[in-house]
C-alpha positions in Angstrom: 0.7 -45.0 -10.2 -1.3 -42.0 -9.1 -1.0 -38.4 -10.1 1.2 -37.3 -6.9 3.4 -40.4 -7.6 4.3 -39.3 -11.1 5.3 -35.9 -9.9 7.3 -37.2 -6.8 9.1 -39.6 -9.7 9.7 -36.5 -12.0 11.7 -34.7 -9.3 13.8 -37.4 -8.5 16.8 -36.6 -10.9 16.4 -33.1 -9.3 16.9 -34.6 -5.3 19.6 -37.2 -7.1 21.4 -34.5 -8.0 21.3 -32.6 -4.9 22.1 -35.6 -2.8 25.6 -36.0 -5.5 26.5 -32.5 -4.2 26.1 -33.1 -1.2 28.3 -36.2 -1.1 31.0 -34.1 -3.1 30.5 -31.7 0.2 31.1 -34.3 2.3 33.8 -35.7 0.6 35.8 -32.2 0.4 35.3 -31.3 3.9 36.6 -35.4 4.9 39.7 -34.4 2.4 40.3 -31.0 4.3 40.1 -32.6 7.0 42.9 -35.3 6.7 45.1 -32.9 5.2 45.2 -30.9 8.5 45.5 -34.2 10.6 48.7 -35.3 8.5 49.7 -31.6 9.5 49.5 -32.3 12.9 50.3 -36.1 13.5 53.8 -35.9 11.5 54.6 -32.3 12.0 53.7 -30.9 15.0 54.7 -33.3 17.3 58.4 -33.1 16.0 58.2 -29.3 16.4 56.7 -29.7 20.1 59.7 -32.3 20.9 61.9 -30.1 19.8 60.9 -26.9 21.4 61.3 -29.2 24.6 64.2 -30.4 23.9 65.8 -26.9 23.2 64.1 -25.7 26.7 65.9 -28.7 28.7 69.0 -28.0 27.0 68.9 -24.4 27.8 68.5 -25.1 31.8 70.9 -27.2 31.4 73.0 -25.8 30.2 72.3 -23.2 33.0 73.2 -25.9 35.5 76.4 -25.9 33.8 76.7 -21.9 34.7 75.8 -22.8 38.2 78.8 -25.6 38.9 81.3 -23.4 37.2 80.6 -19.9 39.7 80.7 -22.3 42.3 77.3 -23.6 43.5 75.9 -26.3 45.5 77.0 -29.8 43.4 74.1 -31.4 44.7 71.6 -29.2 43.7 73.2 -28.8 40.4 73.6 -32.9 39.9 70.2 -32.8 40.8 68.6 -30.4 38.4 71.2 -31.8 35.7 69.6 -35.3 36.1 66.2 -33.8 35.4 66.9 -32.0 32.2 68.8 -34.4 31.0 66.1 -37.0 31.2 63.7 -34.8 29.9 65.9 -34.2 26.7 66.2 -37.8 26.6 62.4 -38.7 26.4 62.1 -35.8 23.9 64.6 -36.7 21.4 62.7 -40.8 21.9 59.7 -39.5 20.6 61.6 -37.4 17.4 63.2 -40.3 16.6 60.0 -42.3 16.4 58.4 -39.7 14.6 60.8 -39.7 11.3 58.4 -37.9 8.9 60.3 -35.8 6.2 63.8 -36.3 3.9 66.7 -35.6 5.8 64.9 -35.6 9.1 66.7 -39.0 9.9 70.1 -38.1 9.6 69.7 -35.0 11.4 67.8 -37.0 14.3 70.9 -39.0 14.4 73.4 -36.2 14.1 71.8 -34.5 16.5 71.9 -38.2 19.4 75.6 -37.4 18.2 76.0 -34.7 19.7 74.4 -35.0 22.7 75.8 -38.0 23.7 78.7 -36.2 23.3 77.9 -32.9 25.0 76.8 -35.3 28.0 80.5 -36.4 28.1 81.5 -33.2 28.4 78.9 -31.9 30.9 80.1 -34.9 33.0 83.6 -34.2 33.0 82.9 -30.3 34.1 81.4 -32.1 37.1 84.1 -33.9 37.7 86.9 -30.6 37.9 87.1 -29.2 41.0 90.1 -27.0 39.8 88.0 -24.0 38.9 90.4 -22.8 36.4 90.8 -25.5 34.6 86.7 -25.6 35.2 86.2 -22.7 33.8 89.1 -23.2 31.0 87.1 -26.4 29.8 83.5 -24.9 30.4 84.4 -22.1 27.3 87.0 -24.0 25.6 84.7 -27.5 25.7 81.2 -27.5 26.6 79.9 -24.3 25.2 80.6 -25.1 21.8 79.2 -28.9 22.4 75.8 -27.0 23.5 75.9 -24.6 20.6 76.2 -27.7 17.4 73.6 -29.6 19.8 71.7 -26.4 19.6 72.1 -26.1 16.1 71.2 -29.6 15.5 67.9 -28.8 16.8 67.1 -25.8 14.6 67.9 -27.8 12.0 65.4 -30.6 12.4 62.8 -27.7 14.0 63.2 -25.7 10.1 62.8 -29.0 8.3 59.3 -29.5 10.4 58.3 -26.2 10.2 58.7 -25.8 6.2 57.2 -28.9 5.8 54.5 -27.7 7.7 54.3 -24.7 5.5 54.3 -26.7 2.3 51.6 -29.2 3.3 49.4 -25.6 4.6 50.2 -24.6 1.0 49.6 -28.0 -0.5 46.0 -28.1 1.5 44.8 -24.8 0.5 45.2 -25.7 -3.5 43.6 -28.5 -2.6 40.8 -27.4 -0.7 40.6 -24.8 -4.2 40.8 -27.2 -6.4 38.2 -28.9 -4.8 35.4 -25.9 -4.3 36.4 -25.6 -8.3 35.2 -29.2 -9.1 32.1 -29.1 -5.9 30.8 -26.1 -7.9 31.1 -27.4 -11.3 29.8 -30.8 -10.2 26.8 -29.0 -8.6 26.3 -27.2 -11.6 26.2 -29.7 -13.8 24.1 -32.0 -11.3 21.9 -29.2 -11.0 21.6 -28.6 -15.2 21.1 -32.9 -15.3 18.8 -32.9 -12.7 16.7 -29.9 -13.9 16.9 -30.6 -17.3 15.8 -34.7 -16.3 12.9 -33.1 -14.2 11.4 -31.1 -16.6 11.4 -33.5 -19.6 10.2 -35.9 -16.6 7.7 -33.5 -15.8 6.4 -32.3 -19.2 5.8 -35.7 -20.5 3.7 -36.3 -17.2 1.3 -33.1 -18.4 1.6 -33.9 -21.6 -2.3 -35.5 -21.2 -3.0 -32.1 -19.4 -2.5 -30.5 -22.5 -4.3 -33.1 -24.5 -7.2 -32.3 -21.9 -7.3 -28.7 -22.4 -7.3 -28.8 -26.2 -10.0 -31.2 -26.2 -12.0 -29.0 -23.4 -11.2 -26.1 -25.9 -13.1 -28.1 -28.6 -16.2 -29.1 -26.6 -16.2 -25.1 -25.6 -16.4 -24.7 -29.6 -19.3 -26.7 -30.0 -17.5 -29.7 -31.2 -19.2 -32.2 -29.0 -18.2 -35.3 -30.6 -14.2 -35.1 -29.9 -12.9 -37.2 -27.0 -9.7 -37.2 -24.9 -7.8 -40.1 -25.1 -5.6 -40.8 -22.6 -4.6 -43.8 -21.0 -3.6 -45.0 -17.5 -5.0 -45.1 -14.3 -4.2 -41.7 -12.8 -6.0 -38.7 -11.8 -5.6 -37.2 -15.5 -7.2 -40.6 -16.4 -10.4 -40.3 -14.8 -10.9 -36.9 -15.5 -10.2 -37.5 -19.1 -12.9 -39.9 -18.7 -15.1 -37.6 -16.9 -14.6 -34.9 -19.6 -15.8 -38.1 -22.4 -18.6 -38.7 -20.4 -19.5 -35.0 -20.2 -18.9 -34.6 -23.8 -21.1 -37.6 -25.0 -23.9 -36.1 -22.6 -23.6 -32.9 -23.9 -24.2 -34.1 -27.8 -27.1 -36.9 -26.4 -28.8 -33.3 -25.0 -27.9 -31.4 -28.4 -29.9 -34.4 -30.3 -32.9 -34.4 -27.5 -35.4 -31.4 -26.5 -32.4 -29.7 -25.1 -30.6 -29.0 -28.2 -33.5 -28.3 -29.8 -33.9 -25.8 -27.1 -30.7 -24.1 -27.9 -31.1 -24.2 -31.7 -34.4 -21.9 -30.3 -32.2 -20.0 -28.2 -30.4 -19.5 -31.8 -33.1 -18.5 -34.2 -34.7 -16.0 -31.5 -30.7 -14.2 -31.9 -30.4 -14.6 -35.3 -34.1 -13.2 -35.3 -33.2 -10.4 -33.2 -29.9 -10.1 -35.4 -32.0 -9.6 -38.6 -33.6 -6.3 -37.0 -32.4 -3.3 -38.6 -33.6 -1.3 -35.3 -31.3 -1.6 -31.7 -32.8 -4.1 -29.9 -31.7 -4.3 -25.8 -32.6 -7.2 -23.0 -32.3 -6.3 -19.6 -33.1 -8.3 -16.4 -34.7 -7.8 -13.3 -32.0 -6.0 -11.7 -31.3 -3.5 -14.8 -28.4 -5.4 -16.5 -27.8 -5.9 -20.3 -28.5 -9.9 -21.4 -28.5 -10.0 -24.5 -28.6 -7.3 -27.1 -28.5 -7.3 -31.5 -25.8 -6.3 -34.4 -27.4 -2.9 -34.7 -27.7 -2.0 -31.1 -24.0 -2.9 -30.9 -23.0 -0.7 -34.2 -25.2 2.1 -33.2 -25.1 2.5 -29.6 -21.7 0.4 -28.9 -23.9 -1.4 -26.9 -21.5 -4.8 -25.3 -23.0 -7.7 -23.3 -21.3 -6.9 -20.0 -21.8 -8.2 -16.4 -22.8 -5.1 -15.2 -24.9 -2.4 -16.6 -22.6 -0.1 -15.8 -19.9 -2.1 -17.9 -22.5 -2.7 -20.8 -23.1 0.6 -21.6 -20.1 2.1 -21.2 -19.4 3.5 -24.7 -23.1 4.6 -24.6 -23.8 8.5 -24.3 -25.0 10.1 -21.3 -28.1 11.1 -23.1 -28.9 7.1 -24.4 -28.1 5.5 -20.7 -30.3 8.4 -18.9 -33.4 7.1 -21.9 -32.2 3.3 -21.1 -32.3 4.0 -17.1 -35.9 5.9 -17.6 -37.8 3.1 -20.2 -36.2 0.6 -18.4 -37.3 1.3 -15.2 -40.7 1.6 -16.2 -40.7 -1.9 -17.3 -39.3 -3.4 -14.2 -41.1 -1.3 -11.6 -44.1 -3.2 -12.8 -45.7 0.1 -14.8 -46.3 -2.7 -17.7 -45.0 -1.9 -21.5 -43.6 1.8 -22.0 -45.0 3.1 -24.9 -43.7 6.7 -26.1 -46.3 9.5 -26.6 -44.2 11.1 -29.1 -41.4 11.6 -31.4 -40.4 13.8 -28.7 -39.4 11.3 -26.8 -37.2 9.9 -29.9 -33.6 9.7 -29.0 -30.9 11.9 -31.6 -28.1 10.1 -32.6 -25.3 11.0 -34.8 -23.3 9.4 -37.2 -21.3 9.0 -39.9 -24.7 8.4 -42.4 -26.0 11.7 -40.7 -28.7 12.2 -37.7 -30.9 9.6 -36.5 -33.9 9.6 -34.5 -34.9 6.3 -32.1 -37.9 6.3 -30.4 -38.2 3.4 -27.3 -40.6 1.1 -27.1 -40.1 -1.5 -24.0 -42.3 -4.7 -23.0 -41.8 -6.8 -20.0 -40.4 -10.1 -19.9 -42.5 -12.6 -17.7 -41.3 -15.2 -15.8 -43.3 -18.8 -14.9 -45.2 -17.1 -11.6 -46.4 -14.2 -13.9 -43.6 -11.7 -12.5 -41.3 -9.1 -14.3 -38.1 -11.2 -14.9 -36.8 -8.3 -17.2 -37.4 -6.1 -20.4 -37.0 -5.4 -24.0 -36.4 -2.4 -25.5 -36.9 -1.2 -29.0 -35.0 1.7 -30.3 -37.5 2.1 -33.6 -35.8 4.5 -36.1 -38.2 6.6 -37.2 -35.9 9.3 -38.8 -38.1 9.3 -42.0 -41.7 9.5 -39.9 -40.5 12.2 -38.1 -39.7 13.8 -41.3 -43.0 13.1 -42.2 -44.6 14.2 -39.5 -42.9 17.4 -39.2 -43.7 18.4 -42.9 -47.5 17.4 -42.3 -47.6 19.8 -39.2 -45.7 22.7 -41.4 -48.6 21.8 -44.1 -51.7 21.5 -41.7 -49.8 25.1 -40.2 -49.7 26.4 -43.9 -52.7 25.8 -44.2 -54.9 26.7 -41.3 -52.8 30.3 -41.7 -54.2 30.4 -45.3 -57.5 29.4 -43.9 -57.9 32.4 -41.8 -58.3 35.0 -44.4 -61.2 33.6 -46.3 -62.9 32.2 -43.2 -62.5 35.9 -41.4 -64.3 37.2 -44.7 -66.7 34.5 -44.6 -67.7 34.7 -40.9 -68.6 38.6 -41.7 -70.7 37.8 -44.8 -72.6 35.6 -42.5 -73.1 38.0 -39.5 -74.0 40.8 -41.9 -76.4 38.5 -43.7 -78.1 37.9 -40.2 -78.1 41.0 -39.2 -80.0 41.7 -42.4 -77.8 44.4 -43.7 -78.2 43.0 -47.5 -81.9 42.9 -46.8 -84.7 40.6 -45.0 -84.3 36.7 -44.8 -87.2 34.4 -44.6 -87.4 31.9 -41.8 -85.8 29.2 -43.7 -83.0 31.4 -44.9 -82.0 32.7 -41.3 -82.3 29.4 -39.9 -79.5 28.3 -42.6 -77.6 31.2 -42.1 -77.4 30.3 -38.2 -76.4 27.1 -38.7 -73.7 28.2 -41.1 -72.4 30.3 -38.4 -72.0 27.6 -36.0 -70.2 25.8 -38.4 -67.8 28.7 -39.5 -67.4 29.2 -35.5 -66.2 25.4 -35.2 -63.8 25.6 -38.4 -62.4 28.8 -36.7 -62.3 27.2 -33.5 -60.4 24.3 -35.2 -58.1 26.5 -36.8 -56.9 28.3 -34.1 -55.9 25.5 -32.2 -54.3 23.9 -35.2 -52.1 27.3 -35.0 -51.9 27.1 -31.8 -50.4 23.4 -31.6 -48.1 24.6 -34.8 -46.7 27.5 -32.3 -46.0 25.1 -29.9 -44.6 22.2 -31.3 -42.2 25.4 -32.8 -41.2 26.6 -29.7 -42.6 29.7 -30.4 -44.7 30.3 -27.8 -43.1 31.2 -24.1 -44.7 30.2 -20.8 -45.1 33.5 -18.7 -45.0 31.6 -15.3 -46.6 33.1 -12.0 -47.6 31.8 -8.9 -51.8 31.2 -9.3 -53.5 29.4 -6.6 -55.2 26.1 -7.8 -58.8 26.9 -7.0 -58.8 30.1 -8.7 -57.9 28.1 -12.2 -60.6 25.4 -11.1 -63.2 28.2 -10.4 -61.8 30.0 -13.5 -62.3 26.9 -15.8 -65.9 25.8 -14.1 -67.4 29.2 -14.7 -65.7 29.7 -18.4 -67.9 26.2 -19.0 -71.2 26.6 -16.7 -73.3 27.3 -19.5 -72.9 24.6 -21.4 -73.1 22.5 -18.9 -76.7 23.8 -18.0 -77.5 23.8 -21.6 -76.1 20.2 -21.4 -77.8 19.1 -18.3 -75.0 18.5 -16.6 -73.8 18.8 -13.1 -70.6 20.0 -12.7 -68.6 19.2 -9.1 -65.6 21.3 -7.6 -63.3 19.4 -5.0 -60.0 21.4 -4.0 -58.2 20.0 -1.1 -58.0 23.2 1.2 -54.7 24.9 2.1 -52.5 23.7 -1.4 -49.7 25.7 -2.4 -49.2 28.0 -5.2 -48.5 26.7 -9.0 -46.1 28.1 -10.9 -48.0 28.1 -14.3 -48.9 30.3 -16.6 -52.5 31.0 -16.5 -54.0 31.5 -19.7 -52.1 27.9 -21.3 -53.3 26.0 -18.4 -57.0 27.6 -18.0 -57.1 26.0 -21.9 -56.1 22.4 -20.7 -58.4 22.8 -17.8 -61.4 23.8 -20.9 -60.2 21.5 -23.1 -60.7 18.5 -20.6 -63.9 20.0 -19.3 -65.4 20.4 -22.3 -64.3 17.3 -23.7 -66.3 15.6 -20.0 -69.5 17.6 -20.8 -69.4 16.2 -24.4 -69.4 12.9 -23.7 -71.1 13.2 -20.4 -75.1 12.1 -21.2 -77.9 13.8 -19.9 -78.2 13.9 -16.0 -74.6 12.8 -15.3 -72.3 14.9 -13.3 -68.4 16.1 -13.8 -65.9 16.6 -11.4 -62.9 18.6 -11.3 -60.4 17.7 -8.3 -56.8 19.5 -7.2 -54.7 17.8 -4.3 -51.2 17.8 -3.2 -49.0 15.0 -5.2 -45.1 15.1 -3.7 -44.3 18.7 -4.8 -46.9 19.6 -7.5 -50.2 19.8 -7.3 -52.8 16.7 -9.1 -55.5 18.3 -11.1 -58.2 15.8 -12.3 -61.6 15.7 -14.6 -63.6 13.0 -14.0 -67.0 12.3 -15.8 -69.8 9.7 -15.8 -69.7 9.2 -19.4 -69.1 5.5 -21.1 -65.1 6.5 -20.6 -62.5 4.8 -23.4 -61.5 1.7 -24.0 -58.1 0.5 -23.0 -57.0 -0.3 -26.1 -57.3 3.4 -27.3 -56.4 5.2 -24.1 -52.3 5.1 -25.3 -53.4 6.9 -28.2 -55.9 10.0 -27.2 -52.8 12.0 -26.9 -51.9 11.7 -30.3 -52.7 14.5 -32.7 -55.8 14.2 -34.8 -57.2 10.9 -32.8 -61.0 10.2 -32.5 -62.2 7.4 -30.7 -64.4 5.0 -32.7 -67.9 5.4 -32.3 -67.4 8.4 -29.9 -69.5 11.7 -30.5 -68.1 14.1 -32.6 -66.6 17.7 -31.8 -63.5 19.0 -32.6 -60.6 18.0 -35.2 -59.1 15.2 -32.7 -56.0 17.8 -31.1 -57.5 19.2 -28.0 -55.3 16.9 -26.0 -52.2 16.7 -27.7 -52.5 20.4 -27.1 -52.8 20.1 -23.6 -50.1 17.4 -23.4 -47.8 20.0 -25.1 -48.5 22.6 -22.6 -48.6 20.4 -19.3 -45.3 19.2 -20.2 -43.6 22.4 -21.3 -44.6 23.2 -17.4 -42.5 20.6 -16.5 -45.5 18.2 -15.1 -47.3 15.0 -16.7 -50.9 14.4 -18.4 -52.6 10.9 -18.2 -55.8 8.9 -18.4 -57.5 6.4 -16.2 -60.7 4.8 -17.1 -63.1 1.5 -17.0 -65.6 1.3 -19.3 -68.7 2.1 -18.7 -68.3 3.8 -15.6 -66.7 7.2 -16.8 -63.7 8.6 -17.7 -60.7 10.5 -15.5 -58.3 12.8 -17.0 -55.0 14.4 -14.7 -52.3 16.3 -14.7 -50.0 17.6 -12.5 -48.5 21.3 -11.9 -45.4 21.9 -10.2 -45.9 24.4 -6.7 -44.2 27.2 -6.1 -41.1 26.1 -4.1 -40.6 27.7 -0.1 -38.3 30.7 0.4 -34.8 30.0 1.0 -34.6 31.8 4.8 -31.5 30.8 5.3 -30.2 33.6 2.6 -32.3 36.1 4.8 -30.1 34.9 7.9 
């Protein structure tokens, strides 16, 4: 028997029962029903006869009236006849209908008396002496119609109560049997339910056997079966579920499983990481992520993003959103330029600092399929960092002293204040100054980097036009460029708007990346400085035709104290990370683009001066 079968069968105590009250319903109404027939069969028809009887006794007894004041005697012998036959056929039918105690003997009381109230109704007719007449009508026949009378009430009160009594005797009967119809349908109801539901339970008791054991396979266990018997629905699924289950640990034995044991390791890999490690796919939402990222950042595999990082500060999701992006726009890995970049974080152990690293995930066809980030504590190397920039600040101040001092003992010893100087002697003495000149050089920007980095040093915007800082920064370097044999190019896109910059900071990242061009720019080459409109700001570049910077090191010439390998040497490696400071403190961006060995482009961007608001002026 099939699934649908079973259940039908389970509910059959249920629809027995129902059908039992409805044959206790039937049978009540039936019962009701022949106690009002009895009513009527032995009852009424006696009280009908006798309401007749009473009416035909009356008129004729009216008749009666009619003879004694004189009236026609045909008309009255005529109108006797019919009453008197209609009596008769009345009291036939209460006689045949003998239904209560006593009724007979009244019945016969009552022929009694009419037969003998007809004797006297016939000898009225036949008195024509109307005193006499009237003598016999009051004396004789009046009382003969009053006991008939009488006899008539009597039988009529005996119908009538026993009418009553069997009304009375239905109605407790008709209680008496709602009282047993309700309990019998409550208890058919209680049997029926309680028959289905045992019926019914031990029908799904494989279901449950089939959950527990799908429950178990969830868990891993792939080597527990479901057995269950018969050739139902449940059956074949049960079998189905085997099937599935024996599959399932084939796969976990084959390349599959080994597969997911991968799939495994990589997490427990990822696990092992003390820093919060995040996957995201291509459309921005969490996959996967480790122990630490969920105990630092609260960080929950969700389906959403949205539902992922709920717990996560506005701060961390606004860094996620940014490195993220990056990655899936196709910008390749995000690397950060600086511990400024590092995100704070506070917690019970005190304040971190996490700084984002991000690679891209790669699908088969060589697409973005989704990224990794890194949050990389570096708490301690910022700490170390900061003290080696309050050191290298400490001492670069203490340098200044001594090397002022020195500088003068130079100039005064080539100015041959302390006496003359041979040939050799100034020759050394100029040289020296070109190197005290550098150190002081180097110093200054150490301070000024230290200033920086402290926030001690506030931008004094104003609205400059872009070629004046280009002009500004080409003429500031025009002599070493001759000196260099170098050609240096001006391209400004005509009609740009005004930056909001101040002047002097960006007039040194404009020297900084010139000079750095003519350095590495040989003999006979050629520099170009560009500025063209770039979506609100305006895009500054330097480009030389020098042998440019390989791409392995081009993430890094922003870092403080950096030399490329092998390049010619100048200053103390913090030129740019200057000029990345003060780009970004303008609110605009610093970058490199170069393929070796055709040259080298350096770029920023400036944000313009934004339009009146005429509206305010309306």
């Amino acid at each position: 028997m099939n699934l649908r079968g079973k259940l039908l069968l389970a509910q059959a105590p249920l629809a027995l029962a129902l059908a039992v009250v409805g044959i206790l319903a039937t049978a009540t109404v039936s019962s009701l029903g022949r106690h009002a027939d009895a009513i009527l069969k032995d009852n009424y028809r006696s009280v009908l006869a006798i309401q007749r009887m009473q009416e035909a006794l009356e008129r004729l007894q009216d008749t009666a009236a009619l003879i004694l004041l004189g009236g026609s005697a045909e008309t009255a012998a005529s109108r006797a006849t019919v009453q008197r036959q209609r009596f008769e056929s009345e009291l036939h039918v209460q006689e045949g209908n003998i239904t209560e105690p006593g009724e007979g003997e009244a019945t016969q009381r009552l022929r009694q008396l009419w037969m003998s109230y007809q004797t006297d109704f016939d000898a009225l007719q036949q008195n024509h002496d109307p005193v006499l007449a009237r003598a016999f009508f009051f004396d004789k026949l009046d009382p003969s119609f009053g006991a008939v009378k009488q006899a008539t009430e009597t039988i009529l009160a005996l119908n009538q109560d026993a009418m009553v009594q069997k009304s009375e005797h239905a109605r407790r009967e008709a209680d008496r049997m709602n009282s047993v119809m309700l309990l019998a349908s409550i208890a058919a109801l209680l049997i029926g339910g309680i028959a289905s539901g045992l019926l019914t339970s031990h029908l799904l008791q494989p279901l449950a056997v089939l959950t527990r054991t799908v429950n178990r396979i969830g868990d891993g266990d792939f080597e527990t079966r479901a057995n269950i018997t018969g050739k139902d629905e449940l059956a074949q699924l049960a079998g189905n579920v085997n099937t599935m289950a024996a599959r399932l640990s084939q796969y976990r034995r084959s390349s599959l499983g080994e597969l997911l044991l991968a799939q495994q390791a990589s997490q427990a890999a990822i696990d092992s990481m003390p820093d919060p490690v995040i996957v995201f796919d291509a459309k921005g939402d969490v996959l996967n992520v480790n122990q630490a990222a969920e105990a630092v950042l609260a960080v929950a595999v969700g389906s959403a993003t949205g539902e992922a990082l709920a717990a996560v500060s506005q701060e961390a999701r606004m860094m996620l959103d940014r490195v993220c992006g990056h990655v899936l726009s196709g910008k390749g890995p995000y690397v950060p330029r600086g511990f400024d970049e590092a995100l704070r974080i506070v917690s019970t152990d005190g304040e971190r600092y996490l700084l984002p690293r991000a690679t891209p995930v790669y699908a088969e066809q060589g697409g973005v399929n989704g990224a990794t980030v890194v949050l990389q504590d570096v708490t301690r190397l910022r700490r170390v960092d900061e003290l080696r920039n309050d050191l290298v600040a400490t001492v670069a101040h203490e340098f200044r002293t001594p090397l002022t001092s020195l500088r003068m003992a130079i100039h005064l010893c080539i100015e041959q204040t302390a006496g003359p100087l041979t040939e050799k002697q100034a020759d050394l003495m100029y040289t020296a100054r070109e190197d005290c000149e550098r150190l002081q050089s180097m110093v200054d920007e150490l301070l000024d980097l230290a200033r920086i980095q402290g926030g001690r040093v506030e931008l004094q915007p104003r609205p400059t036009p872009p070629d004046a800082l280009v002009q500004a920064a080409v003429e500031a370097q025009r002599s070493v460029a001759e000196e260099r044999k170098v050609t240096i190019e001006t391209h400004v896109f005509p009609g740009l708007s005004d930056v909001s910059v101040d002047r002097e900071r960006v007039l040194l990242v404009l020297s900084n990346l010139l000079s750095n061009a003519l350095r590495h720019t040989p003999p006979g080459g050629r520099v170009e400085v560009r500025a063209h409109g770039d979506d609100g700001h305006v895009r500054f570049e330097v480009a030389d035709t020098g042998p440019g910077i390989p791409k392995e090191y081009q993430l890094s010439v922003f870092e403080k104290f950096f030399r490329v390998p092998g390049a010619a040497s100048g200053g103390a490696g913090i030129g740019l990370s200057i000029s990345q400071e003060i780009v970004e403190a303008h609110g605009g961006e610093i970058g490199i683009e170069s393929d070796p060995p055709h040259g080298c482009t350096f770029w920023f961007t400036m944000p313009t001066v934004p339009p009146p608001d005429n509206s305010e002026a309306l």
